[in-house]
N, C-alpha and C positions, 0 to 999 in steps of 0.2 A: 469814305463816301460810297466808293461800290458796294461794302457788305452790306450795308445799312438799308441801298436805293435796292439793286442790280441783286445781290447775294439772294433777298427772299422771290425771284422769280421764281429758283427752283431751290430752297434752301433744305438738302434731304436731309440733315440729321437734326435739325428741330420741326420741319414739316411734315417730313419723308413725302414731299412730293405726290400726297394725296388729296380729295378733296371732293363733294361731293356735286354729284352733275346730275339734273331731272331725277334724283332718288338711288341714282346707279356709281357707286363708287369708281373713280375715276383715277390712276396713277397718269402723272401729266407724261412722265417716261414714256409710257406703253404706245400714247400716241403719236410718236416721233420719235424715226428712225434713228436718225442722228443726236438723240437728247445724252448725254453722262450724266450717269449718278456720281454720289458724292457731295460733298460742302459745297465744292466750285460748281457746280451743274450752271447758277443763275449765272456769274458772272463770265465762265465759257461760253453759252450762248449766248450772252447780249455782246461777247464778243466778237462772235463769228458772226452775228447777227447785224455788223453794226453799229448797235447803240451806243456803242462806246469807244475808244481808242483803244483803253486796255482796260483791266479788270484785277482786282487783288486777289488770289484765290486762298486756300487753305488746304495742307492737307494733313493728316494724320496718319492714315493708311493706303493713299491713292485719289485722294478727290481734288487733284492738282491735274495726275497725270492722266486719270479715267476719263474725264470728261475734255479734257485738251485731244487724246486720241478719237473720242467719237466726233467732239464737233468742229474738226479740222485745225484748232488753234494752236498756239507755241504756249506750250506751261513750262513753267522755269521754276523747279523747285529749291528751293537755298538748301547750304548744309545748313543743320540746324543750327542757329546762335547768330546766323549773320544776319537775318531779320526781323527786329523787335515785334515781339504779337504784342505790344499794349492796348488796351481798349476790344482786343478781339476778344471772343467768345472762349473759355476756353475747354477743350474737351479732354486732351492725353498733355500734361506740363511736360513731359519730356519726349514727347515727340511733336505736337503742332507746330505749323511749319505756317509763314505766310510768303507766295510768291506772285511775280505777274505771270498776270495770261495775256497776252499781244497774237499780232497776226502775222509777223516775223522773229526771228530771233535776234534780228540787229535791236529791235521794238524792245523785247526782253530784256537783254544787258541793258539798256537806257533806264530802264526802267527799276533795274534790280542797282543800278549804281546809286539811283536816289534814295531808295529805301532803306541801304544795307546803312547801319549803324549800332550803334550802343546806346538801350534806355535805360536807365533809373526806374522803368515801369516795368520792364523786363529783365528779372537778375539774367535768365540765361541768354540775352544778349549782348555781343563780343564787338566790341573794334578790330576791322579787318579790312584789308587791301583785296580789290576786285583788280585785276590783272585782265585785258582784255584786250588784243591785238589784231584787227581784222587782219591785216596786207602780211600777219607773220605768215608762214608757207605749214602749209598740214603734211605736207610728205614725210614718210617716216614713224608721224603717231601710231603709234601702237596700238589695237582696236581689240579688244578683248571679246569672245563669243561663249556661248554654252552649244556646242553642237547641238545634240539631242533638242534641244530647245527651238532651236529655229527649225525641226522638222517635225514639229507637234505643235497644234492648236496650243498657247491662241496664238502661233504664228502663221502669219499669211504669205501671199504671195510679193507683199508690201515689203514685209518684213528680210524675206531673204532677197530680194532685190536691194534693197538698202547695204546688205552684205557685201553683195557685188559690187557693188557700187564705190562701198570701202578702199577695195584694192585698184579700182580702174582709178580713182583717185589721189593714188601712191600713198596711201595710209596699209599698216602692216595689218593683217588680219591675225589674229593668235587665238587658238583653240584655251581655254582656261577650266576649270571645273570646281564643283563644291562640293564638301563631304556629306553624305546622305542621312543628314538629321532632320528631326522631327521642329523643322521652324516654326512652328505653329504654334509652338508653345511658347512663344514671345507672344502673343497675343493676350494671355494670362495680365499682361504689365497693361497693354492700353483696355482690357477691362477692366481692371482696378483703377487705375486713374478715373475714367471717367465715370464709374462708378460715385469713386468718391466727391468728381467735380457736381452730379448731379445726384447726389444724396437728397438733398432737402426735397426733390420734386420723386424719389422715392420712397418717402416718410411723412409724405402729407398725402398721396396718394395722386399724385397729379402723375402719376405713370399711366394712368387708368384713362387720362384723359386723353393722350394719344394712339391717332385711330389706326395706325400700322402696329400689329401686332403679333405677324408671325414671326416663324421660328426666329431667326437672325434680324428681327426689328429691335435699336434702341433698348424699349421698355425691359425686353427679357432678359436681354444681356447686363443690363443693369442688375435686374435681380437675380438674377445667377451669378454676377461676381461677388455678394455678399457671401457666397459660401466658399470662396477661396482663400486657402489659410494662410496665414506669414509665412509661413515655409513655402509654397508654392511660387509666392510672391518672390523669395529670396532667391528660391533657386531658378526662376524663368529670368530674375537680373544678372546672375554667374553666369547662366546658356548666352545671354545677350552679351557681355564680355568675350568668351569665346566666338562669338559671329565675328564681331568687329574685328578679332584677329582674323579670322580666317579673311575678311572683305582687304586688310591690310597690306595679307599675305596676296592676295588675287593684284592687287593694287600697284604692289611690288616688282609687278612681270609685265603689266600693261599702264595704259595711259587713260585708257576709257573704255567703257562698255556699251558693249550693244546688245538688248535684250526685245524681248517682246513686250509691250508697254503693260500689257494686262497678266504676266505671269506672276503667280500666287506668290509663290516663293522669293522672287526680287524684291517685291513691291513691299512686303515684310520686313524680309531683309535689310533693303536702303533706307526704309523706312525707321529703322530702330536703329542703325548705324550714323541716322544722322546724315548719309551723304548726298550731293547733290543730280540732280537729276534733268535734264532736260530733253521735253516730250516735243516734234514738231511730226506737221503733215509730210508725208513722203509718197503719198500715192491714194488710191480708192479702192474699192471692194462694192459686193454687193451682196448684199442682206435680204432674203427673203422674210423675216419676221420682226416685230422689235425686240430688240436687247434692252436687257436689265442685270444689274450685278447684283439683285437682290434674292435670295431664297423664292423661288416660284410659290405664287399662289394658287392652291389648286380652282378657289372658288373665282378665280379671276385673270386665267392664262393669257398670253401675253399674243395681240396680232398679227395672223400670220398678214403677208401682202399680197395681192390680187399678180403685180410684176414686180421682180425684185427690182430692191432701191441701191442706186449707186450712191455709195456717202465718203466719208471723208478717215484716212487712216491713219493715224503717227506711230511711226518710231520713237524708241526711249534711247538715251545716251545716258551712260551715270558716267560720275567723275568723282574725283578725289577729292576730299572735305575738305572746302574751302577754294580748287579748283573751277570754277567754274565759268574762268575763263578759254580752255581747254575744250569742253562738252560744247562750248559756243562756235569756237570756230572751226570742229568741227561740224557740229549743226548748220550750221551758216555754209559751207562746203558742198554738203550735200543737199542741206533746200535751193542753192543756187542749181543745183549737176540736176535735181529733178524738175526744177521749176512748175510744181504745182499749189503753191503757197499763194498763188493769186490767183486760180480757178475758182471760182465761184457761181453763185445763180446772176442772173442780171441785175441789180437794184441795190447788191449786196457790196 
């Protein structure tokens, strides 16, 4: 029901969120601070907005946890397999992901308990046990970090308070690291896929009819992955074996991760690994301009603000495939110790 109702408010990878206003092209992003791009953009804001209780999202590469970070909600992203995509749209078969977006995390399990099952509509989804224990005790979990990371954009001052926050709340902090490869080249896999999912509308020419068109729009990358050969294909799925050890090996030492919700490199990562992820509000920030995750357009730069805007910030927690009863009660931990999960405007 959300995708269908809720999903096309801001629905960016069959809209991309543009739209034409008294003659002057309009991205609905650029006009609000607080908007995330991605799949889930609509049903994050009618979240946070509201109109809803909770919202189903989607992600492939981030459009779960992108838009849960900007517009203050709890995205709950599944390992892959434990939420059937039947009837959903589909863009990458081995990576879409469908999860809730609520406005707590207790909201989230609730939510992710009724969904999680096994369809006949979806071969790649698994029967599996959700494990979920609020009153167990977090002391001791083991909190896995990328130093470097939380001392570089896009971490904030949100972000390394959430750290702190780790160890005042007797969870162990552990420095962890990754080998310095070229993870981008997993990307090669969900341009082919959705390449091939959206073939026929690049063979009749209905690419043309979509009116986002720069560099990194949909339309191009479509056409640009027809020239990617079997081999390229074969060997960015050998690189993707090799991650999932490595993410195994990191997994091995720790209990849960704590990252910066918008770094490139994770987002990729957990994303192609399969593992689970959950994004909630931990704090605020302020923005003097709007944000967009999309290649800047020169004919159409994005608003700066007259006074910068205080908006809304999450944190990401990954956990172990199929853990994510873990990443919750830690979440739930620390959205209690910050108590800004119910700060909001008046009405809201």
């Amino acid at each position: 029901m959300f995708s269908d109702i809720y999903g096309q408010i801001a629905q960016t990878v069959s809209e991309y969120l543009d739209r034409t206003d008294g003659g002057r092209r309009v991205a609905r992003e650029e006009t609000n601070s607080i908007r995330g791009a991605g799949s889930s953009a609509g049903p994050g804001a009618a979240t946070a907005g509201g109109l809803v209780g909770f919202a189903i999202g989607s992600e492939t590469g981030g459009s779960i946890v992108s838009p849960s970070m900007r517009c203050g909600v709890t995205g709950l992203r599944p390992t892959f397999g434990r939420v059937p995509r039947t009837g959903a749209m589909t863009l990458c078969w081995s990576l879409d992901k469908l999860g809730p977006m609520t406005r707590t995390v207790e909201d989230g399990m609730l939510v992710l308990q009724a969904i999680s099952a096994a369809d006949p509509g979806d071969a790649s989804s698994v029967s599996s046990r959700l494990d979920f224990d609020f009153s167990r005790r977090i002391e001791g979990v083991r909190v896995g970090y990328f130093p470097n990371w939380m001392k570089e954009a896009p971490a904030t001052e949100v972000d390394r308070a959430a750290l702190q926050q780790i160890g005042k709340l007797g969870m162990i902090p552990v420095e962890v690291s990754l080998p310095d490869w070229p993870y981008d080249c997993l990307q090669l896999i969900l341009f082919a896929e959705a390449a091939a999912s959206f073939e026929d509308l690049a063979l009749n020419g209905g690419l043309k009819q979509l009116k986002a068109q720069v560099a990194d729009a949909w339309p191009n990358l479509f056409r640009q992955a027809r020239f990617l050969s079997a081999v390229d294909f074969v060997q960015a799925d050998r690189f993707r074996r090799k991650v999932a050890g490595e993410m195994a090996r990191i997994f091995s030492q720790v209990d849960v991760l704590l990252v910066p919700s918008l770094r490139d490199e994770m987002l990729t990562i957990s994303n192609f690994t399969g593992h689970p992820s959950l994004t909630l509000r931990a704090g605020f920030v302020e923005v003097s301009r709007a944000r967009s995750d999309w290649a800047p357009d020169p004919a159409h730069p994005l608003p700066k603000f007259s006074t910068p805007r205080r908006v809304p910030h999450g944190i990401t927690l990954l956990g172990k495939l199929f853990d994510e009863g873990t990443i919750a009660r830690v979440g739930l931990a620390i959205e209690r110790s910050f108590n800004v999960y119910a700060d909001r405007p008046p009405g809201f």
